[in-house]
N, C-alpha and C positions, 0 to 999 in steps of 0.2 A: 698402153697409151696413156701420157699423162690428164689428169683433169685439168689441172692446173693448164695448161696447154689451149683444151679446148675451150677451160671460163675463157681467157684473155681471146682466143681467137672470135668467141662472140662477141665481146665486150668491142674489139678493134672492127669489125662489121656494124656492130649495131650503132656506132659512132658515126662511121660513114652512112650509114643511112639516115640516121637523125641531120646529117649535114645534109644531105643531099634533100631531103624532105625540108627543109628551112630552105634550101636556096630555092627550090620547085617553087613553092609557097610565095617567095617575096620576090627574088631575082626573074624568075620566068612567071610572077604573073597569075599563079593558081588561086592563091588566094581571093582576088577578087573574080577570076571567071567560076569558080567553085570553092567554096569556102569547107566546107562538110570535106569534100575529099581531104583538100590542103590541110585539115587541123586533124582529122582525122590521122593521114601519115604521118605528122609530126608526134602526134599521142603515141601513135603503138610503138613510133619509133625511140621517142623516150623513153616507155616503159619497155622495152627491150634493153636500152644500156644500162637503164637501175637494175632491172634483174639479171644482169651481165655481172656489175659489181657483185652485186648478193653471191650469183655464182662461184665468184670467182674466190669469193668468202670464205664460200662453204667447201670448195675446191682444196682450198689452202689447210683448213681444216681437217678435211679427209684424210689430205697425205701426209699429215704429221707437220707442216710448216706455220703453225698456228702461232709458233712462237718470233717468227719473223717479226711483226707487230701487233699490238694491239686495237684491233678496230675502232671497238667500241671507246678507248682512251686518248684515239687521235681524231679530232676533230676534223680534217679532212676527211674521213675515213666515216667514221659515224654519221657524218650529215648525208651521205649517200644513203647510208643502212636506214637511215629515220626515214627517207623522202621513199626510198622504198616499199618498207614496212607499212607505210603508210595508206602507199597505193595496194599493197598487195591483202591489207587487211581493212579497207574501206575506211580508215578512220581520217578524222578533217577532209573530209571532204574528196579526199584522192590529193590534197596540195593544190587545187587546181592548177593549168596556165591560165594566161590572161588571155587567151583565145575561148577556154570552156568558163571561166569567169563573167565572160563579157555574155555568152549563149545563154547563162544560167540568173547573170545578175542588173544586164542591162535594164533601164525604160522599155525601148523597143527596136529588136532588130535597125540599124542603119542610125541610131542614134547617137550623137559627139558624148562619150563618157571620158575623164578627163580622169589618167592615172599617173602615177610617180613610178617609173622606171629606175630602178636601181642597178648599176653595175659595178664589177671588181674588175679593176684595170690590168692587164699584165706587167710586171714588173719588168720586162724586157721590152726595151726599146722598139717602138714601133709594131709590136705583136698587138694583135688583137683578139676576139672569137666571136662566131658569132653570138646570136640572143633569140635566149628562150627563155621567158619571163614566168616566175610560179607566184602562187598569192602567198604572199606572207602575212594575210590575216588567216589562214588556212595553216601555213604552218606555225604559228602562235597559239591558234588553238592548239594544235597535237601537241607541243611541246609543255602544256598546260594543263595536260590533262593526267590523272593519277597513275603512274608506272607501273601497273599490273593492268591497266587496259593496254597499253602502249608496249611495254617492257623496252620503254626504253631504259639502259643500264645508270646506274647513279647518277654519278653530277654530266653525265654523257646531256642532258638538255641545256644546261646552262652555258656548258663548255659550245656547245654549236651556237649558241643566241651570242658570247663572244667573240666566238671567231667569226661570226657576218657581222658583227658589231652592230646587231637588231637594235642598242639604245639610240642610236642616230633616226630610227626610221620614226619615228613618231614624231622626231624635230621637223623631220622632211616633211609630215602629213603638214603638222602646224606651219611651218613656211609656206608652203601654195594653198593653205586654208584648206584643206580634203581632209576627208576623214582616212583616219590610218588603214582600213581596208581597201584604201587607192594605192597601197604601196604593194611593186613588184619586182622582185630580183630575178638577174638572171645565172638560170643554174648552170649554164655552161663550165664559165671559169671552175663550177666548184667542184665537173669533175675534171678538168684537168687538174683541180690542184689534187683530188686523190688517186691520180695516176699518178700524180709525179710525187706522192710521198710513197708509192705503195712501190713503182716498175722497179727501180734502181735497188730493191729488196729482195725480190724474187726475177729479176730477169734470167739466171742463171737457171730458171725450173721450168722458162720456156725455149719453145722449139718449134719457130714460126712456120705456119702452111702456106701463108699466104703473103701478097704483096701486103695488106691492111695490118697484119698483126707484125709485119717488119717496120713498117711502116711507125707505127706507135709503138712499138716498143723500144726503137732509135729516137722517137721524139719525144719521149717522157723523163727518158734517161739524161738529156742535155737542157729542155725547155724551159726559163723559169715560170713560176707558179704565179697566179694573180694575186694581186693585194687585198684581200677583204675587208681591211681595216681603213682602206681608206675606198672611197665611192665617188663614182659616175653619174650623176643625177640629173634626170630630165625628166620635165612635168608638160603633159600634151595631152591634146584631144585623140580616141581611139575610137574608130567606128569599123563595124563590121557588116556584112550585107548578111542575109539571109539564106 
């Protein structure tokens, strides 16, 4: 049975649940009748498709297709592995979202906290994704921090600070007057954009089970990627109940 196989068939589940967990959340209303639940599924279901990718890493590793690309060289590809690593080894913070940001950093429960939401547009017409916002003063720290606490590899941090084009975010703080740990992107896009540098590479080493892993492995292969280099930008008051 190949690995390879079963990383991607997690990786293509744990995505539908991260959607399905965002729509629960805002479309059906969980959020504010239960807050704790709603952020709650959203988190584990996030860190299910980071450790999906990792998986699927480490999958590709095993069976010898290591050479297919390089991870840590392509910045689609690395910015998963760092957001990762990061959750999985406690450093900055876990990356918060801006749902455990707001729990950990607000005044006080139910109070208007006023942040800069960053997005990466998709390059095709009319597509969109949804949004799930992390701190990028969280990930500024890690990227910051000396590469043997991190291991993050070489120029692997600078290469991710330019492909989200982070020098914009500071302009952002200073145009709505916030301080730059008001600034939050959303990581959606960024993993569609490392599926669609990674599927059309190794599609040939899977061998889908399910409707989910046919499902993205036909939409990765045709999709285009979002634009990082250019942004979405909207600045609002964010409250959350208790």
């Amino acid at each position: 049975m190949s690995q390879v196989t079963d990383a991607f068939e997690d990786l293509s589940h744990a995505l539908r649940i991260l959607l399905e967990a965002d729509a629960r959340a805002h479309r059906e209303g969980l959020l504010q009748l239960d807050r704790a639940e709603a952020v709650g599924n959203i988190e584990t279901a996030l860190a299910a498709v980071l450790n999906s990718f990792h998986s699927l890493y480490d999958a590709l590793e095993k069976e010898g297709h290591g050479s297919l690309i390089d991870w840590h060289k392509t910045p689609e590809l690395a910015a998963v592995l760092i957001l990762r690593n990061a959750r999985h080894h406690n450093h900055a913070k876990k990356i918060r979202t801006m749902y455990s940001y707001y729990a950990q950093e607000a005044e006080k429960f139910g109070s208007m906290e006023m942040y800069i939401l960053v997005d990466f547009p998709a390059e095709e017409d009319g597509a969109s994704t949804f949004e799930i916002y992390l701190s990028w003063a969280d990930l500024k720290a890690l990227l910051a921090l000396p590469p043997e606490d991190t291991r993050i590899r070489g120029p692997a941090a600078q290469a991710v600070r330019d492909y989200l084009n982070t020098a914009k975010f500071l302009e952002y703080a200073r145009h709505y007057q916030l301080e730059e740990n008001r600034v939050f992107f959303n990581v959606v896009p960024l993993f569609v954009n490392a599926a669609v540098k990674l599927v059309p590479l190794m599609k040939h080493l899977v061998s889908p089970r399910s409707t989910e892993s046919e499902t993205f492995l036909t939409l990765f292969q045709h999709v285009l990627p979002a634009s990082t280099k250019e942004h979405v930008v909207n600045c609002g008051p964010i409250a959350l109940i208790r």
